[in-house]
VOLO-847758 format. One record per atom (N, C-alpha, C, O, CB): residue in three letters; residue number from 1; atom name; x, y, z. Coordinates in Angstrom, 1 decimal. Atoms other than C-alpha are relative to their C-alpha. Glycine has a CB too. Layout:
BEGIN
+---------+-----+-------+--------+--------+--------+
: residuo : num : atomo :     px :     py :     pz :
+---------+-----+-------+--------+--------+--------+
:     ala : NUM :    CA :      X :      Y :      Z :
...
+---------+-----+-------+--------+--------+--------+
//
This chain:
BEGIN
+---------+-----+-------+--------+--------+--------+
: residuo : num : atomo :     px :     py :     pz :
+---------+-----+-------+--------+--------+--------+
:     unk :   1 :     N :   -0.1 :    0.3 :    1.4 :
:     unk :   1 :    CA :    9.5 :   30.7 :   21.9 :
:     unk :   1 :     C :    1.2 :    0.7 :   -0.7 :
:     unk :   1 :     O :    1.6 :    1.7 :   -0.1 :
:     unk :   1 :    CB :   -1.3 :    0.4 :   -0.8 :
:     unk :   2 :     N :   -1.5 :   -0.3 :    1.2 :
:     unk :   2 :    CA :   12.5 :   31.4 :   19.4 :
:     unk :   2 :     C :   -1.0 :    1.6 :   -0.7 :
:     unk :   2 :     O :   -2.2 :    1.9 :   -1.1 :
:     unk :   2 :    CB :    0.3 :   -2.0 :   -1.8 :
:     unk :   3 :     N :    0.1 :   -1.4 :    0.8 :
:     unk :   3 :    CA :   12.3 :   35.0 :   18.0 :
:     unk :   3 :     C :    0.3 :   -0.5 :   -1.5 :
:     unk :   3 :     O :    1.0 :   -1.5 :   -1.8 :
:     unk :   3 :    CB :    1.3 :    1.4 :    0.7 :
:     unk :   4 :     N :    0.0 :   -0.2 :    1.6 :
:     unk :   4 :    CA :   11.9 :   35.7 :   14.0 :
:     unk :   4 :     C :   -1.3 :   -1.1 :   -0.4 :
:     unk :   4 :     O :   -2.0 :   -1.0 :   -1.4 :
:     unk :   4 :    CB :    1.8 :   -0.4 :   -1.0 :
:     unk :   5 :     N :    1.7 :    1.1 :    0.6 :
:     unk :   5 :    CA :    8.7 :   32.4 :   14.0 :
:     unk :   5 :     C :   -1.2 :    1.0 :    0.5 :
:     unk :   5 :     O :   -1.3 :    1.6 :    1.6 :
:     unk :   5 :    CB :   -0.4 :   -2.2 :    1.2 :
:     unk :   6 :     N :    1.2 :   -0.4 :    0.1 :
:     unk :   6 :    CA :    5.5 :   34.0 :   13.0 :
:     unk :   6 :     C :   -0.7 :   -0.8 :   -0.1 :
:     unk :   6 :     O :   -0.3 :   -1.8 :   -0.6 :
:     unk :   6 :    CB :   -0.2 :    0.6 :   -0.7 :
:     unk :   7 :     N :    0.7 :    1.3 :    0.0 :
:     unk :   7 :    CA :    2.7 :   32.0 :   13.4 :
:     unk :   7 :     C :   -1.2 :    0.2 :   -1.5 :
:     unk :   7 :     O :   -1.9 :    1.2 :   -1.7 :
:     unk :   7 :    CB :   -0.9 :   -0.2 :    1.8 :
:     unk :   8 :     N :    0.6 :    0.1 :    1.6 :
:     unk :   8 :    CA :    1.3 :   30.8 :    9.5 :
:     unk :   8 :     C :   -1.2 :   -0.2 :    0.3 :
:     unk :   8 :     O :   -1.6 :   -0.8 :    1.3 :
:     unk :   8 :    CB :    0.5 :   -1.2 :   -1.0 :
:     unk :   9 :     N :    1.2 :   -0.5 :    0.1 :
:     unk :   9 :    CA :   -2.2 :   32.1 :    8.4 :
:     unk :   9 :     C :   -0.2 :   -1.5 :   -1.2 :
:     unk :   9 :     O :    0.6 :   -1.9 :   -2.1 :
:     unk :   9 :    CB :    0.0 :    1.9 :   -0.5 :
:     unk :  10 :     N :    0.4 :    0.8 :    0.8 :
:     unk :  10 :    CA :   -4.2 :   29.3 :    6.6 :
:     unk :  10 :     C :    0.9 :   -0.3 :   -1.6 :
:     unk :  10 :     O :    1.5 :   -1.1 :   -2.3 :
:     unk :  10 :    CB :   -1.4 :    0.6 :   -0.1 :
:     unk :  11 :     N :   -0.4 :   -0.4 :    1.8 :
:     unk :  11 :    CA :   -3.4 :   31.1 :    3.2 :
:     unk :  11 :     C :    1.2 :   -0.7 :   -0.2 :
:     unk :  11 :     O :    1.3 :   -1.6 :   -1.0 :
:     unk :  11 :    CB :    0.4 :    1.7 :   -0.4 :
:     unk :  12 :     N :   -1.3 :    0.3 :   -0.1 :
:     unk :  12 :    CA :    0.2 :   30.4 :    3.8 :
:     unk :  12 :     C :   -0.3 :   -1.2 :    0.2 :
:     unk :  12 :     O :    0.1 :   -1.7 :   -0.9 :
:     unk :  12 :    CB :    0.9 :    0.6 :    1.0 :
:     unk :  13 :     N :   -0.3 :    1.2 :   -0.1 :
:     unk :  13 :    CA :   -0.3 :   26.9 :    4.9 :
:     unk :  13 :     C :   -0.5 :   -0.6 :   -1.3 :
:     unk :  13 :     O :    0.1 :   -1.7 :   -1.6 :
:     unk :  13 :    CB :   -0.6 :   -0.5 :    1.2 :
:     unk :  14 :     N :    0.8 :    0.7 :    1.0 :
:     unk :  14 :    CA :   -2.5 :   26.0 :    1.7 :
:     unk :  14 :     C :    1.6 :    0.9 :   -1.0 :
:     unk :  14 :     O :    2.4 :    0.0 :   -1.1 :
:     unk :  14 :    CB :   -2.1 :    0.6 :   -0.1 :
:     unk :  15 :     N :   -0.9 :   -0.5 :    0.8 :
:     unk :  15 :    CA :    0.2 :   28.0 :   -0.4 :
:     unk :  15 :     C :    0.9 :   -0.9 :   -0.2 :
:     unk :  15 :     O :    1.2 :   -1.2 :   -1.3 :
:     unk :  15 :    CB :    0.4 :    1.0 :    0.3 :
:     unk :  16 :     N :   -1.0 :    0.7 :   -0.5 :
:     unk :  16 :    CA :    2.8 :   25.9 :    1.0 :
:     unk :  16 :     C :   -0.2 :   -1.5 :   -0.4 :
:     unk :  16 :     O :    0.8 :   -2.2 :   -0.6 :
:     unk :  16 :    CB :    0.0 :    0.3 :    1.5 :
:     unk :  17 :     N :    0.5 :    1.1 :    0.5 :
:     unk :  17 :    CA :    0.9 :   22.8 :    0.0 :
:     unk :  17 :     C :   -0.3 :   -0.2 :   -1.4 :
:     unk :  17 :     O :   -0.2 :   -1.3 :   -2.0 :
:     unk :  17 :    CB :   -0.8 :   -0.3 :    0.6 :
:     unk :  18 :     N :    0.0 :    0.2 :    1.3 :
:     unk :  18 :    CA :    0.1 :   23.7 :   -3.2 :
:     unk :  18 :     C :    1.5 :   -0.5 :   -0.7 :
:     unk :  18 :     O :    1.6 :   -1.3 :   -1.6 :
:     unk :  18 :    CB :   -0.4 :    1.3 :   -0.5 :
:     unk :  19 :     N :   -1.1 :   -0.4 :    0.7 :
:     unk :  19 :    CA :    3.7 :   24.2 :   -4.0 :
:     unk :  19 :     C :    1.0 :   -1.5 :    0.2 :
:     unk :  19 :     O :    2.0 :   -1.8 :   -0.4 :
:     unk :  19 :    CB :    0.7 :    1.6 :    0.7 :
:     unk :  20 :     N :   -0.5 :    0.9 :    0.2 :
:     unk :  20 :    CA :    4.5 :   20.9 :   -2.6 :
:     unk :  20 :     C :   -0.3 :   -1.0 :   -0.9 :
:     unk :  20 :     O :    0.5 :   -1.9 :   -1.3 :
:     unk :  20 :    CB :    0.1 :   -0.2 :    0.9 :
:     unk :  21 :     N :    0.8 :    1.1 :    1.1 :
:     unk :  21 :    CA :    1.8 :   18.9 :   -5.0 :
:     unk :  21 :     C :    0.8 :    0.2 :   -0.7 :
:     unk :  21 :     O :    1.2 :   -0.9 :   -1.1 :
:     unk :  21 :    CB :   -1.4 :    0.1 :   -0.6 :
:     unk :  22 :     N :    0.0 :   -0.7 :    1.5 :
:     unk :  22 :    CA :    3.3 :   21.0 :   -7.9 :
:     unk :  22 :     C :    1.1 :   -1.3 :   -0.1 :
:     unk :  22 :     O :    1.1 :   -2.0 :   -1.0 :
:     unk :  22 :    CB :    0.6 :    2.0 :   -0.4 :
:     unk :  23 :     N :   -1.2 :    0.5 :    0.0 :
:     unk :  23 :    CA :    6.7 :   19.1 :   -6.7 :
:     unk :  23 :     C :   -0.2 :   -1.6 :   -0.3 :
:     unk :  23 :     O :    0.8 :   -2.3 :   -0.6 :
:     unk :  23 :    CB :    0.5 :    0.3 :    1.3 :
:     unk :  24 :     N :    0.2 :    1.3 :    0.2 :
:     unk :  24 :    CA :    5.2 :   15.7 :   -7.1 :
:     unk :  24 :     C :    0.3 :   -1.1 :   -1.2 :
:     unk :  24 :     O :   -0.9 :   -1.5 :   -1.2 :
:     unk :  24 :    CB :   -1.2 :   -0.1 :    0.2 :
:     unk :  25 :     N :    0.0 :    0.7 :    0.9 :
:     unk :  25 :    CA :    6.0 :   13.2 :  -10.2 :
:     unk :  25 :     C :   -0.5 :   -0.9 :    0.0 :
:     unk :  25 :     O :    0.1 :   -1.9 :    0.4 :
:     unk :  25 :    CB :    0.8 :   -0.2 :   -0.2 :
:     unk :  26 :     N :    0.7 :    0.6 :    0.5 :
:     unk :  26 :    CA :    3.3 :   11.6 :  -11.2 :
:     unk :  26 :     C :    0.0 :   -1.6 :   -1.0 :
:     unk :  26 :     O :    0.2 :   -1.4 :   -2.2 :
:     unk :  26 :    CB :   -0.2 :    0.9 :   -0.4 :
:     unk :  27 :     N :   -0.4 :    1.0 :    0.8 :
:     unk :  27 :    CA :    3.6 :    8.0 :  -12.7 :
:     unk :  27 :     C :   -1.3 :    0.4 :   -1.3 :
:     unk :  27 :     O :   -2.4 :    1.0 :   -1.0 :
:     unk :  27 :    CB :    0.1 :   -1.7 :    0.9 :
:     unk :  28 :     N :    0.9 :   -0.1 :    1.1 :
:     unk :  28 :    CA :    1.9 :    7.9 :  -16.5 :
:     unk :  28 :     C :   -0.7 :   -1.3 :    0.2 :
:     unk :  28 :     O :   -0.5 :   -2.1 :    1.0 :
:     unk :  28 :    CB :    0.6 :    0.2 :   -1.4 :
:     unk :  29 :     N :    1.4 :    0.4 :   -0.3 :
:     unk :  29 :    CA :   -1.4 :    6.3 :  -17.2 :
:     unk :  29 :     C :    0.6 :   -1.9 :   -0.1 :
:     unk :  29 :     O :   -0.1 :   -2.8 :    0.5 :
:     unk :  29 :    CB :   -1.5 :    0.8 :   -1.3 :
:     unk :  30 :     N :   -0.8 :    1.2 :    0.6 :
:     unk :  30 :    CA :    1.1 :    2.8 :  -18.9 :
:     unk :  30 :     C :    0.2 :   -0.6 :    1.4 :
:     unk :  30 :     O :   -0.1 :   -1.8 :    1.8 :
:     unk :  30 :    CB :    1.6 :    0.4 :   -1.0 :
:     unk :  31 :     N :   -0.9 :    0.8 :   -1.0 :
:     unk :  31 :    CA :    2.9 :    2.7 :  -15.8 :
:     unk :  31 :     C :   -0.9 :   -0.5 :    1.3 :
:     unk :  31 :     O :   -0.6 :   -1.3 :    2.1 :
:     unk :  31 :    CB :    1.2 :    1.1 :    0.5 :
:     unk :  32 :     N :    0.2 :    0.3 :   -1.4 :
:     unk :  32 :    CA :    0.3 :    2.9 :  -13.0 :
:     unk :  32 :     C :   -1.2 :   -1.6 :   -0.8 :
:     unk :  32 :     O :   -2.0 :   -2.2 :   -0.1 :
:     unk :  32 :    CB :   -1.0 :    1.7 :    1.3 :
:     unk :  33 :     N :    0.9 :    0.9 :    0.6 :
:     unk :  33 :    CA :   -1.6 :    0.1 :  -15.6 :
:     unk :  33 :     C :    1.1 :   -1.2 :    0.0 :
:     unk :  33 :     O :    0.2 :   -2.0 :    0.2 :
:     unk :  33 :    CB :   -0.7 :    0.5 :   -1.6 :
:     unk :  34 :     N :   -1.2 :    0.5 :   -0.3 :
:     unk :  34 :    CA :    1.3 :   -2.0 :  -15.3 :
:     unk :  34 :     C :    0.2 :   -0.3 :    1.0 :
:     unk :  34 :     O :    0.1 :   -1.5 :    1.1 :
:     unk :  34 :    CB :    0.8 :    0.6 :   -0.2 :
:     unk :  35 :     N :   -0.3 :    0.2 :   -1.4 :
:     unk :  35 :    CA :    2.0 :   -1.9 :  -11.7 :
:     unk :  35 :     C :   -1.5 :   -0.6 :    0.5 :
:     unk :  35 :     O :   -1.6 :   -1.6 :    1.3 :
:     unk :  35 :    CB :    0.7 :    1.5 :    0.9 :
:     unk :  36 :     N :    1.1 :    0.4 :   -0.5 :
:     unk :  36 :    CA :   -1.5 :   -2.2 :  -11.1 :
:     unk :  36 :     C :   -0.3 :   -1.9 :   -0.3 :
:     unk :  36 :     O :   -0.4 :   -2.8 :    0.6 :
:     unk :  36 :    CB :   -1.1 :    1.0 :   -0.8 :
:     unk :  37 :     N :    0.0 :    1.5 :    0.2 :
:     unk :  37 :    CA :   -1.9 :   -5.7 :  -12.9 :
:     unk :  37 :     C :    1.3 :   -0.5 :    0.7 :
:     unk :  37 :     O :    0.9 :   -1.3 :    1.5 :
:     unk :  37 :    CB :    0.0 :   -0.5 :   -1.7 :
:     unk :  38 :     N :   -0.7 :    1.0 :   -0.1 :
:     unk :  38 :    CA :    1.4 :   -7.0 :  -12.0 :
:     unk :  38 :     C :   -0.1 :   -0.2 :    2.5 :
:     unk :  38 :     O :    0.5 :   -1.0 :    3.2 :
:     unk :  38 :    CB :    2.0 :    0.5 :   -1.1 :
:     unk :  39 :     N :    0.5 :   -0.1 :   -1.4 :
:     unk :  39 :    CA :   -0.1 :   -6.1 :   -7.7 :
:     unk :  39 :     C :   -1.2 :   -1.2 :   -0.2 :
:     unk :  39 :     O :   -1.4 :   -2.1 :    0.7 :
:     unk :  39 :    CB :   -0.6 :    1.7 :    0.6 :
:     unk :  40 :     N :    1.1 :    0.8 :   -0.2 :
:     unk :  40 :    CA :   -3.1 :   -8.2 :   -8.8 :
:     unk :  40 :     C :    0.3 :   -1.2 :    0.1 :
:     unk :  40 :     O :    0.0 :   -2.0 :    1.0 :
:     unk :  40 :    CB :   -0.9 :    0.2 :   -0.9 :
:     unk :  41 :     N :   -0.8 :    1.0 :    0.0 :
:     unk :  41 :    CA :   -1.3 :  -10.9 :  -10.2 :
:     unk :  41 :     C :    0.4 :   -0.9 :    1.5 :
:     unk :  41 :     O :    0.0 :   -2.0 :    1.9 :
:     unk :  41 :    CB :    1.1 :    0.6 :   -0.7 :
:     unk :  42 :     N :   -1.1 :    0.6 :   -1.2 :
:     unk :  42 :    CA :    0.9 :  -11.6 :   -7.1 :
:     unk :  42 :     C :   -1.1 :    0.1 :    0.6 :
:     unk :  42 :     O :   -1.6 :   -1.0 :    0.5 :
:     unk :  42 :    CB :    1.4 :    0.8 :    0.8 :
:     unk :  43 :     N :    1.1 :    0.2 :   -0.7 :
:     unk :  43 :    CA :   -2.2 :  -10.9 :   -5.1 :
:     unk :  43 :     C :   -0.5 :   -1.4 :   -0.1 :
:     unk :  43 :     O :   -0.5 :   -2.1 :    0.9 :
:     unk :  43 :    CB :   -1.1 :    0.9 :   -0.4 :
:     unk :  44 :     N :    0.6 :    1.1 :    0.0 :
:     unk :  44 :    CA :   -3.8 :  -14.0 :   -6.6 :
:     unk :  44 :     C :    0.9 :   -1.1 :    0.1 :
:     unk :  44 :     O :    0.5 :   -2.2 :    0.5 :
:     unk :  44 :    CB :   -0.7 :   -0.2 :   -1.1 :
:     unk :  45 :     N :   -1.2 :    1.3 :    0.1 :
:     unk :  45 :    CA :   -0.8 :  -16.1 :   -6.7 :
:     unk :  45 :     C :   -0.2 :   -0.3 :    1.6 :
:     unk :  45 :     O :   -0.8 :   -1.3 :    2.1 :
:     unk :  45 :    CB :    1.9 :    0.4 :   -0.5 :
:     unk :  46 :     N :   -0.5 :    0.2 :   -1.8 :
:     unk :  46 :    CA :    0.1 :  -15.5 :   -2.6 :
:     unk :  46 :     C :   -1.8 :   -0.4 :    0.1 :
:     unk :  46 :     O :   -1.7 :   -1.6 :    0.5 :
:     unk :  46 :    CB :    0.7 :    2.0 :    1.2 :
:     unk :  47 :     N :    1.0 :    0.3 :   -0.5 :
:     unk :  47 :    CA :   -3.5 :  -16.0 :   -2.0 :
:     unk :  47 :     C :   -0.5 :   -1.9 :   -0.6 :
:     unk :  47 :     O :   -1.2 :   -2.6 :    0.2 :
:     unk :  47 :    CB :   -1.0 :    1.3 :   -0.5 :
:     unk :  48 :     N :    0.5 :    1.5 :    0.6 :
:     unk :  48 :    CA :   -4.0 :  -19.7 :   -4.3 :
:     unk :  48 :     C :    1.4 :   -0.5 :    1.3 :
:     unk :  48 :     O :    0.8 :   -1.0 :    2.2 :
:     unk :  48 :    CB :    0.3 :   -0.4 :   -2.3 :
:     unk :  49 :     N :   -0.9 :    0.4 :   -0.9 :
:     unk :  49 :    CA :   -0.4 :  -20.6 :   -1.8 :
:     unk :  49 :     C :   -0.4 :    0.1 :    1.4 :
:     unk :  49 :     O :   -0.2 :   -0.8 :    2.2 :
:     unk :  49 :    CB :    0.9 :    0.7 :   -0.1 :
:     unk :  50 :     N :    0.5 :    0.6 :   -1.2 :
:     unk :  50 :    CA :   -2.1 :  -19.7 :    1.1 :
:     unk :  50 :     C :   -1.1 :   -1.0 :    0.2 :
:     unk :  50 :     O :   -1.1 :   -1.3 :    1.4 :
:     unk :  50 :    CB :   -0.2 :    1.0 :    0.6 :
:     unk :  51 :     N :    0.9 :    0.4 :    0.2 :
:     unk :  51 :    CA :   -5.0 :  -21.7 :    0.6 :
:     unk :  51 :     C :    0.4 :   -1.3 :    0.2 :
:     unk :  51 :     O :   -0.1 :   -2.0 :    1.1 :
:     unk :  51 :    CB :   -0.6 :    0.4 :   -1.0 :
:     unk :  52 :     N :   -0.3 :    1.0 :    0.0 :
:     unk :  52 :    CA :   -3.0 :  -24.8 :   -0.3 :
:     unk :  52 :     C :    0.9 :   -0.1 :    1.3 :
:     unk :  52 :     O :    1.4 :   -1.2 :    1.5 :
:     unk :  52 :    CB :    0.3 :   -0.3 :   -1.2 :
:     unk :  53 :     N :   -0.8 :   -0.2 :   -1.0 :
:     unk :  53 :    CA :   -1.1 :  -24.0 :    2.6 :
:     unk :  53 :     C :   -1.0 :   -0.4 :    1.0 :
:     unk :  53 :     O :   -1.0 :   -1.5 :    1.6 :
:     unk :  53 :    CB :    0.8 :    1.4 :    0.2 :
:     unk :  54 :     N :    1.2 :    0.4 :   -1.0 :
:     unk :  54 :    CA :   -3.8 :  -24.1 :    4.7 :
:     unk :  54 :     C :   -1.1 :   -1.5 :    0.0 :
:     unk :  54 :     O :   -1.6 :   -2.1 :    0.9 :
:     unk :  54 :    CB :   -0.9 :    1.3 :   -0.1 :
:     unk :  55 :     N :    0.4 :    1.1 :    0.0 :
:     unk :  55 :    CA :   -5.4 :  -26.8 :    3.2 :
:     unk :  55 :     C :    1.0 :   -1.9 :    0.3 :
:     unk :  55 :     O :    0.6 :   -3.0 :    0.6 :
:     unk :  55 :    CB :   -0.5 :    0.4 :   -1.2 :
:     unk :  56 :     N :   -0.5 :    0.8 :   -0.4 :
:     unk :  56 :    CA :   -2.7 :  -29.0 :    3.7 :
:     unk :  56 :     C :    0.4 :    0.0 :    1.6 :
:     unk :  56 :     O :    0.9 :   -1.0 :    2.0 :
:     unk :  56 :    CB :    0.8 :   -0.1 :   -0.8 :
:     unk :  57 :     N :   -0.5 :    0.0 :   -1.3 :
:     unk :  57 :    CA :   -2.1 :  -28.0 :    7.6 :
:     unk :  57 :     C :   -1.5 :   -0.7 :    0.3 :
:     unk :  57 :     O :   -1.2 :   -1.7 :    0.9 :
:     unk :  57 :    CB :    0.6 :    1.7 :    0.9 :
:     unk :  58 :     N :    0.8 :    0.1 :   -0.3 :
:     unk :  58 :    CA :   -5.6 :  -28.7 :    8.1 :
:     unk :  58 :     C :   -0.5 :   -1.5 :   -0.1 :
:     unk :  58 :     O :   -1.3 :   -2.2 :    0.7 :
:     unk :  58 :    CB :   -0.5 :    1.0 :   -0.5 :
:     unk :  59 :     N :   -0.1 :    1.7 :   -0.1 :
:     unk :  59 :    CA :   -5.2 :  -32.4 :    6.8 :
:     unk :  59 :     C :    0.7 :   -0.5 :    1.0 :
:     unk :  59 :     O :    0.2 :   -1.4 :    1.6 :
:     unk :  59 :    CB :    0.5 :   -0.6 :   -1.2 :
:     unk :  60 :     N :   -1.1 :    0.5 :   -0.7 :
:     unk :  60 :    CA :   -2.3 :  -33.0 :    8.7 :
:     unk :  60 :     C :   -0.8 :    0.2 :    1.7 :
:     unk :  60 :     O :   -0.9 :   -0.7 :    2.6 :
:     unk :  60 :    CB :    1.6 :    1.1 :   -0.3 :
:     unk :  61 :     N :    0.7 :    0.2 :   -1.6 :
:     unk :  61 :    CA :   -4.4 :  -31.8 :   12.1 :
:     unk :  61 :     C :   -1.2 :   -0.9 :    0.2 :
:     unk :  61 :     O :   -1.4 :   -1.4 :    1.3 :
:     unk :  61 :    CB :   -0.6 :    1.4 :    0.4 :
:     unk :  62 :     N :    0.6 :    0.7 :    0.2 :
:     unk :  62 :    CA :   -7.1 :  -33.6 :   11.0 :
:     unk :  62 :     C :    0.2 :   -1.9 :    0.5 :
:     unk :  62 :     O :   -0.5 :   -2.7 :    1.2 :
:     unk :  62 :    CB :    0.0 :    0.5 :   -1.1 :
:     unk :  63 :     N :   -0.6 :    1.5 :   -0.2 :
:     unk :  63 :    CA :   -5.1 :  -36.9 :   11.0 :
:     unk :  63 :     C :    0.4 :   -0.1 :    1.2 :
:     unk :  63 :     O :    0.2 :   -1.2 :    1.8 :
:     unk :  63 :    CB :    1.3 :   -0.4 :   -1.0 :
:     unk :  64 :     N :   -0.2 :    0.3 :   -1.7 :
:     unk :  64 :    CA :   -3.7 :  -36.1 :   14.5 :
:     unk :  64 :     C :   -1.4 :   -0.5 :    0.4 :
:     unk :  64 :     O :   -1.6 :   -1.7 :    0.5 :
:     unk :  64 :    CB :    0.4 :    1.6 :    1.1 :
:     unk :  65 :     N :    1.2 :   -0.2 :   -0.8 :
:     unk :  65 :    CA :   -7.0 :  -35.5 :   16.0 :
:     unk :  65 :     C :   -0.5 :   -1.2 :   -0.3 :
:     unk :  65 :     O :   -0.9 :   -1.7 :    0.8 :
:     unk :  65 :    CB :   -1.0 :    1.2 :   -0.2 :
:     unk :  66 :     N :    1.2 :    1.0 :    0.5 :
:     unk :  66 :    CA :   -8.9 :  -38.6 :   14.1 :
:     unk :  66 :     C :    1.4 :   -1.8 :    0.7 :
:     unk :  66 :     O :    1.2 :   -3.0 :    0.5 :
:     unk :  66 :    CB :   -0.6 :    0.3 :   -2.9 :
:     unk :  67 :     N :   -0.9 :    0.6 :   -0.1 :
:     unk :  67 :    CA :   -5.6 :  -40.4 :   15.5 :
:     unk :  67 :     C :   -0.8 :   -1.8 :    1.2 :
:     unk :  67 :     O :    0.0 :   -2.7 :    1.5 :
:     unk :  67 :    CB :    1.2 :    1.2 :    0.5 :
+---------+-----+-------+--------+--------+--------+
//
C-alpha cells in the first residue's frame, strides 16, 4: 500500500458525506412542480403514440394473416 493512506473511521466517512449533501443545489418547490407536470405530460403523449402505433401494426398483421 502507498504510505501517508490511513484507513477512514465511520465518523470520517459520514462527515465526509455530510459535507457533500451540504454541497448539493436543490431545485425550489415551482421548479420541481414544473418539471414534474411537464414529465407527465410527455409521459401521456409518448404513451397515446404508442398505442396508435401499435394499433395500427396490429391491423396491418391482421390483414396479412386473414390474407
Amino acid at each position: 500500500m502507498a504510505e501517508g493512506k490511513t484507513k477512514k473511521t465511520w465518523s470520517d466517512r459520514w462527515e465526509g458525506l455530510k459535507a457533500e449533501f451540504g454541497k448539493i443545489a436543490w431545485a425550489d418547490r415551482s421548479t420541481v412542480g414544473r418539471q414534474t407536470t411537464a414529465v407527465v405530460i410527455i409521459s401521456v403523449i409518448l404513451s397515446l403514440v404508442i398505442v396508435c402505433f401499435d394499433m395500427i401494426i396490429q391491423y396491418g398483421v391482421d390483414k396479412l394473416v386473414n390474407l
